[in-house]
C-alpha positions as CSV (number, residue, x, y, z in Angstrom):
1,X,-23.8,-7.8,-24.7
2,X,-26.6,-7.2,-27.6
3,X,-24.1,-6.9,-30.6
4,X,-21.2,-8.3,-31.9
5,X,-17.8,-7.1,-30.9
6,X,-14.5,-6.6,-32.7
7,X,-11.2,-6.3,-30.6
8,X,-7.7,-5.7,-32.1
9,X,-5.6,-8.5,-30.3
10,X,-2.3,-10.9,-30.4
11,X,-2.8,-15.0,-30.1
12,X,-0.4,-16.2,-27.2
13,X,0.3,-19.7,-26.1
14,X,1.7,-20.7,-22.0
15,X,1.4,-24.1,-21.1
16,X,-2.0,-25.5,-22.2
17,X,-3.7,-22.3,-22.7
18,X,-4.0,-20.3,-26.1
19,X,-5.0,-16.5,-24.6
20,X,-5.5,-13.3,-26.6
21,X,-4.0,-10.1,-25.5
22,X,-6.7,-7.0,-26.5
23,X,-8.3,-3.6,-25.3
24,X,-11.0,-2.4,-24.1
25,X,-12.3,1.4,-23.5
26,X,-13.7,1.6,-20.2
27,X,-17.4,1.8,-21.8
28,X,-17.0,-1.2,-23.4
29,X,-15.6,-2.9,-20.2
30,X,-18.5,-1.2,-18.5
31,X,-20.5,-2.9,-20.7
32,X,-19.6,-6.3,-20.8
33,X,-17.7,-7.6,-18.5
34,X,-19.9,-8.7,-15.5
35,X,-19.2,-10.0,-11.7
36,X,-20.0,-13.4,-11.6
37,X,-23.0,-13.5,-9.3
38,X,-24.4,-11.1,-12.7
39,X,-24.4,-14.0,-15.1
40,X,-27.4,-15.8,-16.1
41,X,-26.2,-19.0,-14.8
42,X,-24.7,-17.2,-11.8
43,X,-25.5,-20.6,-9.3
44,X,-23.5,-22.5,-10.9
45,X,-20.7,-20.1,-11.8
46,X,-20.5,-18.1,-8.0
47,X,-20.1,-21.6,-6.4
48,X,-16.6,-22.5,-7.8
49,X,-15.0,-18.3,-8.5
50,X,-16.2,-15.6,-6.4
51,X,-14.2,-12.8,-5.2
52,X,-15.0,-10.7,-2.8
53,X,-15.6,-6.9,-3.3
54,X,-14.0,-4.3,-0.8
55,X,-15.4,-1.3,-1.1
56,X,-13.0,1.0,0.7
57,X,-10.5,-0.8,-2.4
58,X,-13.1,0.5,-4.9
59,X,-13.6,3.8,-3.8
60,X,-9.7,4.3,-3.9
61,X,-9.5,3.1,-7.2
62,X,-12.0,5.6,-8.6
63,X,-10.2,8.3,-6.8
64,X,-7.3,7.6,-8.4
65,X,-9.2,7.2,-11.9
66,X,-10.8,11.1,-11.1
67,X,-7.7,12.5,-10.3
68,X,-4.5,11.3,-11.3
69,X,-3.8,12.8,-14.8
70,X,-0.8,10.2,-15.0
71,X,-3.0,7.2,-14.9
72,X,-2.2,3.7,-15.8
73,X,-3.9,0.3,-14.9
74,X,-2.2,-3.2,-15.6
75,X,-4.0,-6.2,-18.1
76,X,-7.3,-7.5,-16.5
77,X,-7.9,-11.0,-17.1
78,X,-11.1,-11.9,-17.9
79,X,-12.8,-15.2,-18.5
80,X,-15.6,-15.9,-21.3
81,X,-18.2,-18.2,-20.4
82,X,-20.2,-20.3,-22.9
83,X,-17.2,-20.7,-25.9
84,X,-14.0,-19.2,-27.0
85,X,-13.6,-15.6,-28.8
86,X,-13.3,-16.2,-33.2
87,X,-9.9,-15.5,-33.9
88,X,-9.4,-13.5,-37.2
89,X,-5.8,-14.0,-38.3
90,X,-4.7,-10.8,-39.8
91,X,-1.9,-11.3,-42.4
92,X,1.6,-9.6,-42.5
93,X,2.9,-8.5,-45.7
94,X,6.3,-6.6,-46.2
95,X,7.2,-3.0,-45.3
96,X,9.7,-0.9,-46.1
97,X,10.7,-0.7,-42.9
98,X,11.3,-4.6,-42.2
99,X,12.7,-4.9,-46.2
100,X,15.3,-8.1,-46.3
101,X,14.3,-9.2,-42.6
102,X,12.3,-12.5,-42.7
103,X,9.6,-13.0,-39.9
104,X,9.0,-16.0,-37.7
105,X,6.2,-18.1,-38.1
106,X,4.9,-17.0,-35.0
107,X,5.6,-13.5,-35.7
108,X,3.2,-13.3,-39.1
109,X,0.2,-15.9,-37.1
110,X,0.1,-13.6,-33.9
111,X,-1.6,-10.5,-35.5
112,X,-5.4,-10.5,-35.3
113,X,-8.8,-9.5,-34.6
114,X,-11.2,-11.4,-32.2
115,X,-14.4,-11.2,-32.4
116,X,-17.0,-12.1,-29.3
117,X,-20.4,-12.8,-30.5
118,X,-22.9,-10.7,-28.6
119,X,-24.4,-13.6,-26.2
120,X,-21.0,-14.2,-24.1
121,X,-20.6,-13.9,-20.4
122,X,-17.3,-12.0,-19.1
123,X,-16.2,-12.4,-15.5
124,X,-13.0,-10.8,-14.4
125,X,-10.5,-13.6,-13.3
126,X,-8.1,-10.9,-11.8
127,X,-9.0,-7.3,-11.7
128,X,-12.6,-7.6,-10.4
129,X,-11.6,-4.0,-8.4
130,X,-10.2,-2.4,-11.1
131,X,-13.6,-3.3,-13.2
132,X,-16.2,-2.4,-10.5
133,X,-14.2,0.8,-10.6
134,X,-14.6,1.7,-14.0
135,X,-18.0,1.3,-13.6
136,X,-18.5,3.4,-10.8
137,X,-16.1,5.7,-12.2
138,X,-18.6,6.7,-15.5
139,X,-21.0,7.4,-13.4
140,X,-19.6,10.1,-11.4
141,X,-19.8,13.7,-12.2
142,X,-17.4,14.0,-15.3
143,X,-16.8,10.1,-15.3
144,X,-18.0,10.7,-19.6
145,X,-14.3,12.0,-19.9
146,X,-13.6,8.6,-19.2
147,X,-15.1,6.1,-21.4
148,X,-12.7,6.4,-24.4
149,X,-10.0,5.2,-22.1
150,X,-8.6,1.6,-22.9
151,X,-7.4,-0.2,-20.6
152,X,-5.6,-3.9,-21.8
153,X,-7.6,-6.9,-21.3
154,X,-6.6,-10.5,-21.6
155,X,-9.4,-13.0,-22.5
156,X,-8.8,-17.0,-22.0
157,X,-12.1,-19.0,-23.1
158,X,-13.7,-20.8,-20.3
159,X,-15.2,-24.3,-21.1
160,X,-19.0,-25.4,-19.9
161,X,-18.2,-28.4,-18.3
162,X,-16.6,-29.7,-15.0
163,X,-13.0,-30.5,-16.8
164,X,-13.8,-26.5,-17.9
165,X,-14.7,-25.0,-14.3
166,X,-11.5,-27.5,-13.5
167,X,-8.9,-25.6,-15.6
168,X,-10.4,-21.9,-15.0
169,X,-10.6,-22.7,-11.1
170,X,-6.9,-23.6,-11.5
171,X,-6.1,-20.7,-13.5
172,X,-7.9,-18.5,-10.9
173,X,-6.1,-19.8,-8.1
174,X,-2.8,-19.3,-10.1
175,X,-3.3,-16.0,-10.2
176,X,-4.1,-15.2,-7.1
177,X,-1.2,-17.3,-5.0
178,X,1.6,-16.1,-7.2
179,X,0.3,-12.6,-7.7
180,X,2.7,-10.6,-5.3
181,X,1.2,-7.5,-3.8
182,X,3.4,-4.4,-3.8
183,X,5.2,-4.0,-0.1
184,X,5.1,-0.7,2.1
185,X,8.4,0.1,1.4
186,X,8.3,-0.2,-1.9
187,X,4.8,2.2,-2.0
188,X,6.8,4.7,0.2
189,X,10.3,4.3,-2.1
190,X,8.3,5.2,-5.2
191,X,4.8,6.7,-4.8
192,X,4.3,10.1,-6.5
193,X,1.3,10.3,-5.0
194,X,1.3,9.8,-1.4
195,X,2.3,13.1,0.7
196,X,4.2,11.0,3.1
197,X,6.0,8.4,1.1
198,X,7.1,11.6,-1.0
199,X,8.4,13.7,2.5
200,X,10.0,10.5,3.7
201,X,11.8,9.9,0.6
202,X,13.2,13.7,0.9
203,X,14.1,13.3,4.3
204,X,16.3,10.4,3.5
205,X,17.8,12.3,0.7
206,X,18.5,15.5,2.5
207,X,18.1,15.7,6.2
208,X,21.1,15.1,8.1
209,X,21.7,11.7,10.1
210,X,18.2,10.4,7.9
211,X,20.5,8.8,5.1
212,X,20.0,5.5,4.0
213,X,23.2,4.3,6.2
214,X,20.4,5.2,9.6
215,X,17.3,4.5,8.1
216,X,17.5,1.0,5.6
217,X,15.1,0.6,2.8
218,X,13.6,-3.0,4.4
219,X,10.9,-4.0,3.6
220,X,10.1,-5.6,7.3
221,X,8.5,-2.6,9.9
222,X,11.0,-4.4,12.3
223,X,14.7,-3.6,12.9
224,X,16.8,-6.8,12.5
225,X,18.6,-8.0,16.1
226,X,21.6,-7.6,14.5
227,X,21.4,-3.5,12.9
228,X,23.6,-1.9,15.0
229,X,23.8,0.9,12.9
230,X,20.0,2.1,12.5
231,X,17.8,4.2,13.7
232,X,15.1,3.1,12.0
233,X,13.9,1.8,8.8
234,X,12.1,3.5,6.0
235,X,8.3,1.8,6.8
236,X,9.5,3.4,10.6
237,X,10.0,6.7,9.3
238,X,7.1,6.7,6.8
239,X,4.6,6.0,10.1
240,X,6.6,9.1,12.1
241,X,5.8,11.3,9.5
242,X,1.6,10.1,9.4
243,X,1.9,10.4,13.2
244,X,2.7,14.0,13.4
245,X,1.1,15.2,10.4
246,X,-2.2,13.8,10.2
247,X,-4.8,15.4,12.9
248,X,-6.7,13.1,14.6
249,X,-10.4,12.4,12.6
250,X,-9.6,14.1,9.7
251,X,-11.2,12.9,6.5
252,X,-8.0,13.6,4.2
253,X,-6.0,11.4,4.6
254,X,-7.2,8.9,2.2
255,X,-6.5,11.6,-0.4
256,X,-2.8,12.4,1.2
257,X,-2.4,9.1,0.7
258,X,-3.4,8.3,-2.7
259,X,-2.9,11.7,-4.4
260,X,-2.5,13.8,-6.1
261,X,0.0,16.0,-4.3
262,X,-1.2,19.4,-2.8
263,X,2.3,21.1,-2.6
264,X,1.0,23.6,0.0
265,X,0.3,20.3,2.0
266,X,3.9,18.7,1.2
267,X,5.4,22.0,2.5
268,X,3.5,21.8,5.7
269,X,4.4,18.1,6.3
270,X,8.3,18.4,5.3
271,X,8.3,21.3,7.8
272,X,6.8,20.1,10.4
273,X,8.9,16.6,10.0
274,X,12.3,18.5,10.0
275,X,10.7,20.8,12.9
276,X,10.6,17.3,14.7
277,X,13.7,15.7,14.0
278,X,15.5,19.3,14.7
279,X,14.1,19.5,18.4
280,X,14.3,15.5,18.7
281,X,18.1,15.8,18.7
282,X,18.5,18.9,20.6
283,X,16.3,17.3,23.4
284,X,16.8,13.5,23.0
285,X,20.6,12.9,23.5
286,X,20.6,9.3,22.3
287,X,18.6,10.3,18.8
288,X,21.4,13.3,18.4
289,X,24.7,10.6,19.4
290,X,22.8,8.1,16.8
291,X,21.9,10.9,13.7
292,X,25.2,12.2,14.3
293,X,28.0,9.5,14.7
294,X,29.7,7.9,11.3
295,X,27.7,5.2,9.9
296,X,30.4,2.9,10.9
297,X,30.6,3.5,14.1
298,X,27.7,1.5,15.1
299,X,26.3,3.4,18.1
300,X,22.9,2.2,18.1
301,X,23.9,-0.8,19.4
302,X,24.5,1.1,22.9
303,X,21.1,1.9,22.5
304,X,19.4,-1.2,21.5
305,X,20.7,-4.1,23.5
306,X,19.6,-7.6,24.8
307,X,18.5,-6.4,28.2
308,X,16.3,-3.4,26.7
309,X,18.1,0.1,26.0
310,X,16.3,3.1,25.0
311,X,12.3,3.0,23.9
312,X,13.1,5.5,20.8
313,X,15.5,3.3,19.4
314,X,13.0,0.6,18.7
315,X,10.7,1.6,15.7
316,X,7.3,1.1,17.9
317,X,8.8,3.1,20.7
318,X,9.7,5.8,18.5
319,X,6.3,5.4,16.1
320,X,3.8,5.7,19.4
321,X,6.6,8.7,20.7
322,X,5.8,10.4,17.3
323,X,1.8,9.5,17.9
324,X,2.0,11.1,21.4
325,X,3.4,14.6,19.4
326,X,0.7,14.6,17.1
327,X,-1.5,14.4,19.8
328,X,0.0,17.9,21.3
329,X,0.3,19.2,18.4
330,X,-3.8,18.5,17.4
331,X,-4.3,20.4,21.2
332,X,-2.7,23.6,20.0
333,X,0.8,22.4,20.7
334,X,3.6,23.3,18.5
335,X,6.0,20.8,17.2
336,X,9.1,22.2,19.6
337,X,6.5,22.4,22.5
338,X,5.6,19.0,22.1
339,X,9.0,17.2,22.0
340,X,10.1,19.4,24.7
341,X,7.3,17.8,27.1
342,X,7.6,14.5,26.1
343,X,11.3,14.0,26.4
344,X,10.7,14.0,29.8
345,X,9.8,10.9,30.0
346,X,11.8,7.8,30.8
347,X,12.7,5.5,28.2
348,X,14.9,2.8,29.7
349,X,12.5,-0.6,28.2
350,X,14.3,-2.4,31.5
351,X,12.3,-0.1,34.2
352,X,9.2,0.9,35.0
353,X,7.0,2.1,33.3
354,X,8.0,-0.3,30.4
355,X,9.3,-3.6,31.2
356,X,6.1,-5.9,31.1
357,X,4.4,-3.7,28.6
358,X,6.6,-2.7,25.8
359,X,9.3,-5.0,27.0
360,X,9.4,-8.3,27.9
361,X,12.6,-9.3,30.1
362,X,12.0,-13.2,29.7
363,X,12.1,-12.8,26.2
364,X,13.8,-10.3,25.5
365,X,11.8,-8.9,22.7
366,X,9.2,-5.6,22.3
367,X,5.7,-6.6,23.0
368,X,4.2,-4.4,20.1
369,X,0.4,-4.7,21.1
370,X,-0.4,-1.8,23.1
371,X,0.2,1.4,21.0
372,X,-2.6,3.7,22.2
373,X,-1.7,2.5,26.0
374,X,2.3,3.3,25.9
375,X,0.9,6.7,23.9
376,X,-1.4,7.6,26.7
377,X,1.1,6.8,29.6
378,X,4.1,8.8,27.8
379,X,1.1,12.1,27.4
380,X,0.1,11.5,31.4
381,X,3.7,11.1,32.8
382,X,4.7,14.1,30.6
383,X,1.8,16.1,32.1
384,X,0.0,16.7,28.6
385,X,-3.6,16.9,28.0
386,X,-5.7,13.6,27.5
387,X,-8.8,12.1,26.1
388,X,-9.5,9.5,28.6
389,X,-9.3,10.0,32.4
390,X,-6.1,9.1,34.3
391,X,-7.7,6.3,36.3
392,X,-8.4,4.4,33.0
393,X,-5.0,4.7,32.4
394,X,-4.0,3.2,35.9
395,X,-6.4,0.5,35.8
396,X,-5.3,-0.9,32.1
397,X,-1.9,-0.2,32.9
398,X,-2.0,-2.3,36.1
399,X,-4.2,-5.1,34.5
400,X,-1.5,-5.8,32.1
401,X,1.3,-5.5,34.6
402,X,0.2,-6.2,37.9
403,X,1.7,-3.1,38.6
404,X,0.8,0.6,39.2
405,X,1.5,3.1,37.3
């Protein structure tokens, strides 16, 4: 910063720290507010509050900035090192509109401008992404669109001295344990920007036996040992749509994912979803007795039991299943074709091939680890095409279960 700056803000107080709520436009965040290894006295500042930047995390968020018209970021929090921001206390008079109604105390003090100096240092305390972002962002082709924007920005004045590096350590951790990140479930209940959350979310509205009495909103990945009821949960079929829909090393699907929606893309995926789940009851006889029973009558508990039951009734078994399509279906395969091959194959977790690799009889519980394996086996024993050779297969298979296959 070369000059001074005035921000339109409100003076808050929360336990033992006075904080000031403002906004910045991007080029002024651009601007000014810097990562912490960026200040002068960086050695110093880096040793007790460092974040660490994910790229991947940036990149998304700069997507997002370039193409999402309905754009919205929450307040970054930003530290100020060497001194507090001048608070200018902007008085409240009367208005016609608030004639006869007194104001608190606190209402008439909390109006103001604050004004930073020019030889500050601003570090993000949470929203270091969401800055790096920014930056990035007004440098891309068209990011000038951008740099009116305002985003809010919280400032809380950071103290040279240890009892100072103390309280903003402190405050930094705060943020950061009781920050709670948004769960999958709740990304795929209401994102309007990723394809699949958006063809899950219609499946479970209007596809029959995909209501929310056979597939839970939870936000676990896991069925619970005592659903008798379910088929699977939302997160399970969020992943069976991805699995059939995304070919294998495509480069899109961080944009299916974060938006915005191509309808000629949503089309294609609720198609080919309800394409699966029509040929997955007509060839599957436990999915059709499960998607078409009453929800009370709790016949997925015939399916999932303590000694095993059926593969597709557990959410991995059915996940990989769903992997193993979208494999076909990347070979030329249609959707029909595919689940018509791999139905074949046996699902009983008790029996070979699956008990000691999905299932583990001394526990009793699915041994999730081996996704690409159980994909692989299910492709060779339904006599698809695959990418590795057969005798890799074997030998992993037998490795893990003393067995062959």
């Amino acid at each position: 910063m070369t000059s001074q700056l005035y921000l339109p803000a409100l003076k808050a107080r929360m336990g033992d720290w006075w904080y000031y709520t403002s906004s910045m436009t991007f080029q002024q965040i651009a601007s000014t507010i810097k990562r912490p290894d960026e200040i002068a006295e960086r050695s110093s500042l880096k040793m007790w509050i460092q974040r660490e930047l994910e790229p991947k995390r940036q990149d998304q968020i700069v997507a997002y900035l370039a193409n999402q018209p309905q754009r919205f970021f929450g307040a970054i929090i930003a530290g100020i090192y060497g001194g507090d921001p001048e608070w200018l206390p902007v008085s409240v008079g009367e208005s016609a509109g608030m004639a006869g109604q007194p104001l608190e105390d606190r209402t008439r003090e909390s109006f103001g401008i604050i004004r930073l100096r020019g030889d500050e240092s601003i570090f993000p305390l949470d929203g270091q992404h969401r800055v790096e972002a920014i930056k990035a962002a007004l440098k891309t082709s068209g990011g000038e669109a951008l740099a009116t924007e305002e985003v809010s920005v919280i400032f809380v004045g950071h103290e040279v001295s240890e009892d100072g590096r103390k309280r903003t350590r402190r405050l930094f951790s705060t943020l950061n344990r009781y920050a709670k990140p948004v769960s999958k479930a709740e990304i795929v209940v209401l994102s309007e920007d990723d394809h699949f959350a958006c063809v899950t979310r219609k499946l479970i509205e209007e596809y029959p036996g995909l209501a929310v009495d056979f597939v839970p909103i939870t936000k676990e990945a896991n069925i619970g040992s005592d659903d008798k009821r379910s088929l699977l949960n939302v997160i399970g079929l969020y992943n069976v749509v991805k699995a059939i829909c995304i070919p294998p090393g495509t480069r899109k699907q961080r944009h299916w994912e974060h938006g915005p929606l191509n309808q000629d893309d949503m089309q294609r995926f609720e198609q080919q979803a309800r394409e699966f789940w029509d040929a997955m009851k007509a060839r599957v006889p436990a999915i059709a007795d499960v998607m078409g029973s009453k929800p009370d009558a709790d016949i997925a508990s015939k399916y999932r039991t303590e000694t095993g039951g059926h593969l597709l009734l557990r959410p991995f078994g059915l996940v990989t299943f769903a992997k193993a399509v979208g494999a076909v279906i990347a070979g030329g395969g249609t959707v029909k074709q595919a689940v018509q091959k791999l139905s074949r194959v046996p699902f009983e977790l008790s029996s070979p091939p699956w008990a000691g690799l999905v299932w583990d009889p001394a526990r009793q519980t699915i041994v999730p680890k081996k996704a690409p394996l159980v994909r692989d086996i299910m492709l060779h024993l339904a006599g698809c095409s695959l990418r590795r050779s057969v005798k890799d297969i074997e030998a992993e298979y037998k490795g893990i279960t003393g067995r062959k296959l």
